[in-house]
N, C-alpha and C positions, 0 to 999 in steps of 0.2 A: 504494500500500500504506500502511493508518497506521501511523503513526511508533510506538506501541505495539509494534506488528510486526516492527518494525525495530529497536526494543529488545532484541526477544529472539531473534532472529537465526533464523527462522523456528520457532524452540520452541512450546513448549505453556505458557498463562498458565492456572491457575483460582484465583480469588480467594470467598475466603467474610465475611461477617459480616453480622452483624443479620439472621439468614432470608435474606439475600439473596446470587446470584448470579455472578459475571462468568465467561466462559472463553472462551478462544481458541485458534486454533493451527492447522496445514496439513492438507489433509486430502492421500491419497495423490496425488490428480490436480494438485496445488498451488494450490488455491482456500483460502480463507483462510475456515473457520468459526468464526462465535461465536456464543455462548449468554450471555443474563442473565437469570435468572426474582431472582422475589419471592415471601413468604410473603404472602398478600392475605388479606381476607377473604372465601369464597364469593359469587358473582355479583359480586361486584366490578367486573371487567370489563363487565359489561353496562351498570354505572352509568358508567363513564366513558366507553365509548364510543371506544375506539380505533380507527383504523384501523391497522391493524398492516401493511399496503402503502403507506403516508404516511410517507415517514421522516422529515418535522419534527414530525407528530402522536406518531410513537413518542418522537423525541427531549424531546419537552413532555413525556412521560408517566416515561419516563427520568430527566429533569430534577426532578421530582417525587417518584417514586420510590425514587430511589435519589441523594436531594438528600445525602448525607455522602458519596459517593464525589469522586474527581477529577472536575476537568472533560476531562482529557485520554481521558477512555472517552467524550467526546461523538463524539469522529471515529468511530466504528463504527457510529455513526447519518449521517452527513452524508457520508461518505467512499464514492463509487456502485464500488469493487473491491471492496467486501466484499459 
């Protein structure tokens, strides 16, 4: 489980700023779901070319992205229980 997770002692996290993003928290069956989108501009995604089933391509895209957050939201890209 990330340590994020364990911060909040199985709670619900949602973070806002700049257009963007973060949320987290249990769903009933106790799987642990998160959400981050981004304000983009239109076709954007086609130009960068994600694979969004790659979780070190989402996390480069993440990295990018959403370059002012913590680095401690990288474990919900690297961490295989989410």
């Amino acid at each position: 489980m990330p340590n994020l997770f364990e911060l909040t002692k199985g709670g619900k996290v949602m973070a806002f700023g700049e257009g963007q993003f973060i949320g987290y928290g249990t769903k009933e069956d106790g799987s642990v779901m998160f959400v981050a989108s981004t304000k983009m501009p239109e076709n954007e995604l086609e130009k960068i070319a994600v694979d969004f089933r790659d979780k070190k391509q989402v996390l480069h895209w993440f990295k990018n992205y959403f370059s002012g957050w913590d680095s401690s939201w990288y474990e919900f890209f690297t961490n295989d229980s989410v």
